[in-house]
C-alpha positions as MATLAB code, in Angstrom:
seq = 'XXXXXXXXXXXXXXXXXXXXXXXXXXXXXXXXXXXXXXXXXXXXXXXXXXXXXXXXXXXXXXXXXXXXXXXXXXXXXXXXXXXXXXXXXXXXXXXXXXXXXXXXXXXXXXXXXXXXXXXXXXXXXXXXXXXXXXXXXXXXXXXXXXXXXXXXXXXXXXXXXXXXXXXXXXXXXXXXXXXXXXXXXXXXXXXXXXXXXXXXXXXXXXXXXX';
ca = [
      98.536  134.840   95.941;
      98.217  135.049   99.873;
     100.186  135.163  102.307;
     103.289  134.018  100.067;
     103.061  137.303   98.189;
     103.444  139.357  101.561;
     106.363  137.408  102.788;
     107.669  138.099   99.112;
     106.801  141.849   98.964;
     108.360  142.676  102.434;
     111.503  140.453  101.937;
     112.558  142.954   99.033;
     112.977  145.777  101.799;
     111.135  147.742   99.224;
     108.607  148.248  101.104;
     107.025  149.147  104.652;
     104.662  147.005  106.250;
     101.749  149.697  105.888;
     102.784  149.538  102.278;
     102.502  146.006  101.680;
      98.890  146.210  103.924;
      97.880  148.525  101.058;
      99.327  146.090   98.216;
      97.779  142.742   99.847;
      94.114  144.907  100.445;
      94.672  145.603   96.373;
      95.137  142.269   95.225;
      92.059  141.028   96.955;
      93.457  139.570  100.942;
      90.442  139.677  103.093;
      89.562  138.314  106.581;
      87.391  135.107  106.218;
      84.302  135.672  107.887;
      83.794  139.808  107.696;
      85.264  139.839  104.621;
      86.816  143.267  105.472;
      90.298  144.224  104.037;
      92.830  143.085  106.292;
      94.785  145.465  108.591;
      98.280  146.540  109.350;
      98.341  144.514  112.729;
      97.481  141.428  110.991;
      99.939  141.443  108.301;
     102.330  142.493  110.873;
     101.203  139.404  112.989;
     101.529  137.086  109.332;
     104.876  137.983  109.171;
     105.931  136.811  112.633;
     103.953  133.836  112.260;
     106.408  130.903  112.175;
     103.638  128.919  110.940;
     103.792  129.741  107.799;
     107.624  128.604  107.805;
     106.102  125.347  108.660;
     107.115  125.591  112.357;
     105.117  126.144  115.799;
     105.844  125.974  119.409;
     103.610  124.356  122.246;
     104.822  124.219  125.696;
     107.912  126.340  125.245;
     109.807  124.089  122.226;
     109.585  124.358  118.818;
     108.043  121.826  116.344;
     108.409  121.295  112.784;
     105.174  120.298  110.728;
     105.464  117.330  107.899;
     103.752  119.572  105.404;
     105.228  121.921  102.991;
     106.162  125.198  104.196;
     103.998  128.256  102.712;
     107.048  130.453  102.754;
     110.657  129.245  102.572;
     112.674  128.698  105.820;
     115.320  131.484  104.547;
     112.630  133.544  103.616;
     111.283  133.667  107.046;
     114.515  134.438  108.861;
     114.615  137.799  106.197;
     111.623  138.981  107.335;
     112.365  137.993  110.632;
     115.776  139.994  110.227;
     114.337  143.193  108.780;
     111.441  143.486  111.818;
     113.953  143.072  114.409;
     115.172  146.587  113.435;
     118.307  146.135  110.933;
     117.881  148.078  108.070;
     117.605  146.978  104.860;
     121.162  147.956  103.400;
     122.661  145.861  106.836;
     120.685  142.499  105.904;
     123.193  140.926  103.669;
     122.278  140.972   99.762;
     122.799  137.565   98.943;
     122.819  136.740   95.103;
     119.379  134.511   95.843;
     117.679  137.355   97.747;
     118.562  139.810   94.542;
     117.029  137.401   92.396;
     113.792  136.664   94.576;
     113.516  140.547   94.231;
     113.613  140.495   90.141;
     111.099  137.963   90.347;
     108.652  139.841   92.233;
     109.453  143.027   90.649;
     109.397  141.892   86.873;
     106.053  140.743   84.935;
     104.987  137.188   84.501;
     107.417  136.444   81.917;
     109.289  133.300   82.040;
     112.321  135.671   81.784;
     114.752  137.330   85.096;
     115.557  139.832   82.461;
     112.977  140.560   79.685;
     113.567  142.505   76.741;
     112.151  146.055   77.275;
     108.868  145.751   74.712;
     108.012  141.793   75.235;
     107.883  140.384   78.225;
     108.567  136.158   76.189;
     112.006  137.599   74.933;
     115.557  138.177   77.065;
     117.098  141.202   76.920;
     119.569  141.489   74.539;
     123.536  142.519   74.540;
     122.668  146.032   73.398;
     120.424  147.036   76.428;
     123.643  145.839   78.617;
     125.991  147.582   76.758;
     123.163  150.712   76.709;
     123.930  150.615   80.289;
     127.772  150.050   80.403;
     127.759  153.167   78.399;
     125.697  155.211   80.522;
     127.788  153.907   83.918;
     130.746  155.879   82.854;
     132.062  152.282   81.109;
     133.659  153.312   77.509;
     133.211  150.377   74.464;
     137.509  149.473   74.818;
     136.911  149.140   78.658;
     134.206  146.712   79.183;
     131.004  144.682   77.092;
     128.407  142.407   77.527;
     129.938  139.615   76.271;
     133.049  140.627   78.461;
     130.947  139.154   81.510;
     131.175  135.642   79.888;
     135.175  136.090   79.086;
     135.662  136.628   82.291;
     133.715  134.152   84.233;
     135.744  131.530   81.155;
     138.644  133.063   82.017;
     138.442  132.753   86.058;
     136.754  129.067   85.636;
     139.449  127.657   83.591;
     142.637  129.478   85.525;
     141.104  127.835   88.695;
     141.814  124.424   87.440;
     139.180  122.999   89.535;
     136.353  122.218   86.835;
     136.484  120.217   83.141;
     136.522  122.417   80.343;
     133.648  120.708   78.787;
     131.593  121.464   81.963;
     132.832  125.365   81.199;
     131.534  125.908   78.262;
     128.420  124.298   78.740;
     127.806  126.552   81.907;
     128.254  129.191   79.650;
     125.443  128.024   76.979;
     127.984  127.504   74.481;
     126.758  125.535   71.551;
     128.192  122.326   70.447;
     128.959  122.962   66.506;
     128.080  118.948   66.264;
     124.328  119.060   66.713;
     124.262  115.598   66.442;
     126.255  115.296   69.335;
     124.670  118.442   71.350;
     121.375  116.688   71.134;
     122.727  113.473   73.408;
     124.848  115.856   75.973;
     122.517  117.932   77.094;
     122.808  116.773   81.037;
     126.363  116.267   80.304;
     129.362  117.449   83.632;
     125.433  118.517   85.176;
     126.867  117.611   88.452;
     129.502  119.633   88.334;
     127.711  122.468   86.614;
     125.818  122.408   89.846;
     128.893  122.735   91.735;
     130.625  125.248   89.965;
     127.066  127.703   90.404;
     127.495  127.010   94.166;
     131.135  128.605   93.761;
     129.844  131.523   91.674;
     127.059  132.167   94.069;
     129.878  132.188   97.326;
     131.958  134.591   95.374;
     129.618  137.054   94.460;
     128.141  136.532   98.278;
     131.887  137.652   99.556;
     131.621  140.607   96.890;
     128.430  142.059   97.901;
     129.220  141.405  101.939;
     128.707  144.623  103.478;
     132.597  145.769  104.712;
     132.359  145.292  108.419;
];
């Protein structure tokens, strides 16, 4: 766990720093030679540590270490972000950020989005639509499956990406499973691509209004 889990836990702006003390002292984090639970000041002084980002300064400049960062770079700047006093709703809510927060928040299950009684299943179109209903959302104005016609309909009307590559971005299944099984990596480049795109748009969608 260590310190990753602390960078994790406060990056969510879930939670304080005297909360995540209490979370880190729970799952075990200890100083080295007293072995006492660790304190507020030093998870405070974790958190600013640039080491950990894979960085340190000497003599007034900034170096970059050859070995693997602990914590990610963007990671880092979060934190960095949220203890230089902006609140949590002003640090923008990138789509990567919201999904770094499922994946501390959710079980160990190899799934974003597990099914509500197993943890090794996804959740299925009936728990969306559950929740459609329950946002004021009627069954003739909007479904799960609606998500996908859209994002098909948007993809194609852009006339920037292959159809093939489309469809496969949507998990569609090839009818020909003799021909899905040697086209699995097929238009993956562009696939690539066109989840870059989705990921700017839905950036520009949750940008706080300035």
């Amino acid at each position: 766990m260590g310190s990753t889990r602390v960078f994790e836990w406060f990056e969510t702006g879930d939670y304080s720093i005297k909360q995540v003390t209490k979370m880190a002292r729970a799952a075990g984090v200890r100083y080295r030679r007293s072995q006492f639970p660790v304190g507020i000041s030093t998870i405070h002084n974790m958190l600013r540590n640039r080491l950990y980002a894979g960085a340190f300064e000497w003599g007034g400049r900034l170096y970059h270490g050859t070995h693997e960062p602990l914590v990610a770079k963007e990671t880092w700047e979060n934190v960095q972000e949220m203890l230089g006093g902006r609140s949590v709703s002003n640090v923008r809510a990138t789509p990567l950020r919201l999904l770094k927060r499922l994946r501390v928040i959710q079980n160990s299950g190899p799934f974003l989005f597990p099914a509500l009684h197993t943890s090794q299943r996804p959740m299925c179109e009936n728990t969306l639509n559950v929740a459609l209903r329950r946002l004021g959302y009627g069954s003739d104005e909007m479904t799960s499956h609606g998500f996908r016609a859209i994002a098909s309909t948007l993809l194609n009307e852009s006339g920037l990406w292959h159809p093939n590559a489309i469809e496969r971005a949507l998990a569609h299944q090839d009818r020909d499973h003799v021909r899905a099984a040697y086209h699995r990596g097929t238009h993956w480049d562009e696939r690539v691509r066109m989840a870059g795109e989705k990921v700017t748009i839905a950036d520009m969608v949750l940008r706080p209004a300035s």
